[in-house]
N, C-alpha and C positions, 0 to 999 in steps of 0.2 A: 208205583208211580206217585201217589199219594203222598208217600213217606220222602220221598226226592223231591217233590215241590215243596214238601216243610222244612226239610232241612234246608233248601235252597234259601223258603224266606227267614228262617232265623238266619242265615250266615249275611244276607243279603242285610238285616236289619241290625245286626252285631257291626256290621263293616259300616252303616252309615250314621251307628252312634261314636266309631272312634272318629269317624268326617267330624260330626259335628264338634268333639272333642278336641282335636288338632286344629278346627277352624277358631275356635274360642284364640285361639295364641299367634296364626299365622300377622303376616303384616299383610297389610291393606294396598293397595295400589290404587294411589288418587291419579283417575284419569285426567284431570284438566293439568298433573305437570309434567307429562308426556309432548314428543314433539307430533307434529304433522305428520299423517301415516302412520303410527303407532296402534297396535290392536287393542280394543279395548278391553277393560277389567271389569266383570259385575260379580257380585255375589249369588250365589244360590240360596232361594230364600227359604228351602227346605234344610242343607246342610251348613250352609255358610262356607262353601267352597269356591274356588276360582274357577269363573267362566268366560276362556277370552274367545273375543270377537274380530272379525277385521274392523277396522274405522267403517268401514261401509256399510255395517248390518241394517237390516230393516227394521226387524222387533226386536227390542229387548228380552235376551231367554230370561227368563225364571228359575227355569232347574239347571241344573247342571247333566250328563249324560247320564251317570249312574243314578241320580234320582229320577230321572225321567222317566225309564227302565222301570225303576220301583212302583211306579205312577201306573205306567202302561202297565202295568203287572198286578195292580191293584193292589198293594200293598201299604201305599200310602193313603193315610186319611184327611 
């Protein structure tokens, strides 16, 4: 079991340095030139990935799903 949660978090920490990697190039989505109704665009401030939202969110997320995961997993520091 040991050896499956280590492989898990290398593959898991391998997969969120190409995020971070792909995010360095992705284009940005400037939410104020969106119309009315539009879901909005945040970055995660762990990978730099796209995190959209409906216009109506409450909090702003932080993470994105797969780092959140990372997080809850305690693999992020």
């Amino acid at each position: 079991m040991a050896l499956a949660t280590t492989q898990g978090k290398d593959f898991a920490l391998r997969a969120l340095a190409e995020r971070r990697e792909w995010s360095k190039t992705r284009e940005r989505i400037d939410n104020g030139r969106g119309y009315a109704g539009d879901p909005m665009h945040f970055d995660c401030i762990t990978c730099g990935g796209d995190i959209v939202v409906p216009e109506n969110y409450i909090n702003r997320p932080k993470l994105c799903r797969e780092c959140t995961a990372l997080k809850d997993a305690g693999w992020l520091e």
